[in-house]
C-alpha positions as CSV (number, residue, x, y, z in Angstrom):
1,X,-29.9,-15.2,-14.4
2,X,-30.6,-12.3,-16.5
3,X,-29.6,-11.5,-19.9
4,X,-29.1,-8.3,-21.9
5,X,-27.9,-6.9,-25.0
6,X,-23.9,-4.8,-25.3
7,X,-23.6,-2.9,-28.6
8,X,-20.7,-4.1,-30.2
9,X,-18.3,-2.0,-32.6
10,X,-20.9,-3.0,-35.8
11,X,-24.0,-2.4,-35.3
12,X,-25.5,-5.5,-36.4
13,X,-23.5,-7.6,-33.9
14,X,-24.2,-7.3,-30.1
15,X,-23.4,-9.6,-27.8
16,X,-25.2,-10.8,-24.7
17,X,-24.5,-10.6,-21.7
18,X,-25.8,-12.9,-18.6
19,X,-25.7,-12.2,-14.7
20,X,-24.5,-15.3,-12.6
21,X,-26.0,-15.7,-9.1
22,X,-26.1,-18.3,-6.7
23,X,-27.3,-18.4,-3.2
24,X,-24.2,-20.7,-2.4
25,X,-22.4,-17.9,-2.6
26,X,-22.4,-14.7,-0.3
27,X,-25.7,-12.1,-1.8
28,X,-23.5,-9.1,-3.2
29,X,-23.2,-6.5,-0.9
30,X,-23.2,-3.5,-3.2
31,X,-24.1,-2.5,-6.6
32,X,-22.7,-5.5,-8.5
33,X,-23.9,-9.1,-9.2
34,X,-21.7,-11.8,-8.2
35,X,-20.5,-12.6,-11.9
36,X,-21.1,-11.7,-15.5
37,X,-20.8,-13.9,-18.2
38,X,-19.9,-12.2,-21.9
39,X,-19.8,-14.6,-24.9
40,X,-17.8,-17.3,-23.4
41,X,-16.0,-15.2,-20.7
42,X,-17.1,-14.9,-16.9
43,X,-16.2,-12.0,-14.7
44,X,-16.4,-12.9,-11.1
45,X,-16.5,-10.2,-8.6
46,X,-14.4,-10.2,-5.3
47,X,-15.6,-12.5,-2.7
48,X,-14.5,-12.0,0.7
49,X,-14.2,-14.7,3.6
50,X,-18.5,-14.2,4.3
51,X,-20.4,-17.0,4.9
52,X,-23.4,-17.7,2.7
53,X,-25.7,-18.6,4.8
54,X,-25.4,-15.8,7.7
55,X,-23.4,-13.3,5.6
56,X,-21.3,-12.9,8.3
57,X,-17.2,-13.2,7.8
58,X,-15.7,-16.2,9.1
59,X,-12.5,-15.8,11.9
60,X,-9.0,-16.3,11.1
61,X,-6.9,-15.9,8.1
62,X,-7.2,-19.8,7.1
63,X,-10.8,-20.1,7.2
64,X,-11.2,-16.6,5.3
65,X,-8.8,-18.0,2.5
66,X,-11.0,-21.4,2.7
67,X,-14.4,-19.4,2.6
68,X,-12.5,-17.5,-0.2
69,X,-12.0,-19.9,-2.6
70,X,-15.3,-21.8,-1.6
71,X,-17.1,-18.7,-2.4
72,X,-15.4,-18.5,-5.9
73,X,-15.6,-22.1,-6.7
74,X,-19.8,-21.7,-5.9
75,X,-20.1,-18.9,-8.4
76,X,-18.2,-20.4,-11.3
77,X,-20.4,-23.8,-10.6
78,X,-23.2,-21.6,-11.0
79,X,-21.9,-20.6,-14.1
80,X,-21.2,-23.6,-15.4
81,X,-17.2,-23.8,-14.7
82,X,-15.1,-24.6,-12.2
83,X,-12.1,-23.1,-11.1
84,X,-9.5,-24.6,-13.4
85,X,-11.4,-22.6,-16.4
86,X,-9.9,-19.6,-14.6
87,X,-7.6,-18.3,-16.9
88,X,-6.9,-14.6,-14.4
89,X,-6.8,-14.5,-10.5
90,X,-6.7,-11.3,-8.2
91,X,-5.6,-11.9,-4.9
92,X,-5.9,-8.6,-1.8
93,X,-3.9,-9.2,1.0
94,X,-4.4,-7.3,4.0
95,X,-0.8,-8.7,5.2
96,X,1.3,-10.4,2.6
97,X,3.0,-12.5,5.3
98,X,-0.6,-14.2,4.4
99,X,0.9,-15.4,1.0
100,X,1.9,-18.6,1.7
101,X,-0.8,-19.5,3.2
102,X,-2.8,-18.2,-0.4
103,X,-0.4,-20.7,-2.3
104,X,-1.1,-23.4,0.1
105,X,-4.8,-23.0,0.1
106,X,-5.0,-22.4,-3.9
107,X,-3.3,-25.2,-4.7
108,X,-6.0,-27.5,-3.0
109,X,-8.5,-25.8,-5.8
110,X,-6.5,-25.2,-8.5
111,X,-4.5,-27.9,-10.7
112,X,-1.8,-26.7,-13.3
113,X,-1.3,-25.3,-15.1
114,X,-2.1,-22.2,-13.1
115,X,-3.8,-19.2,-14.0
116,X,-2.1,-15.8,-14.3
117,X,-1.9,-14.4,-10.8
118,X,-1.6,-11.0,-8.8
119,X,-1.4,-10.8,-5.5
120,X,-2.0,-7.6,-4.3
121,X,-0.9,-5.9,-0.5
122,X,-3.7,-3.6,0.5
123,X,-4.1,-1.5,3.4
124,X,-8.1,-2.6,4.4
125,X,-10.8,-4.8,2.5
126,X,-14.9,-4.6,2.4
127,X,-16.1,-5.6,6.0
128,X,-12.8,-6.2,7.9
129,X,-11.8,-9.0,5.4
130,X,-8.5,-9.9,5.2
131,X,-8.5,-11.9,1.7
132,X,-10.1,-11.4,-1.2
133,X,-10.4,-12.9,-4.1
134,X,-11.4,-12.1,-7.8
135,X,-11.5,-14.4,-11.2
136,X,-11.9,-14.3,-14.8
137,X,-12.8,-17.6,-16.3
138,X,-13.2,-18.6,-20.1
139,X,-15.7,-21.6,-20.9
140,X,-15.0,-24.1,-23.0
């Protein structure tokens, strides 16, 4: 995990901020890190249905929303959370006739209360996915 400095609006406050990385959770695939952790906020990137181990995407829409929320679950362990710190959930559908199966599948994850939710129809995702999931997730 690396750490850096943000300016903040007075000059003699900055706040740091820390890169979250685990290898239990797909490498990035672009010009991102998987999370980034800001005071006691995390911002988890998108994970897509890829397995960890071979990077390659799982088959089917129930093992991609598995791998999914697996994938998530793994970064916010490696930040020190688990999912029920998330407080924000973005959800990309490929095919929103997939959204019960979402519910189904988040509620094995998740306990209530909930966090704030989209679920968003979208016409492709990185990779051929069809889920993917982002989170933001306050410690404490």
């Amino acid at each position: 995990m690396a750490a850096s400095r943000l300016p903040s609006n007075n000059e003699s406050e900055t706040m740091t901020r820390k890169i979250i990385a685990t290898a239990a959770a797909p490498a990035a695939i672009g010009t991102y890190s998987q999370a980034v952790q800001v005071g006691d906020t995390v911002y988890m990137s998108g994970q897509i249905g890829l397995d960890p181990a071979t990077m390659t995407l799982v088959d089917g829409i129930d093992a991609q929303i598995v791998r999914v929320f697996d994938n998530l679950k793994a970064v916010a362990e490696a930040a020190g959370a688990t999912l029920n710190d998330a407080v924000k959930l973005n959800i990309y559908l490929t095919d929103l006739a997939n959204f019960a199966k979402v519910n189904e599948t988040m509620a094995k994850y998740f306990a209530q209360p909930y966090p704030a939710r989209a679920a968003v129809g979208v016409k492709e995702l990185p990779r051929g996915a069809l889920v993917e999931a982002d989170a933001v997730l306050v410690l404490g």
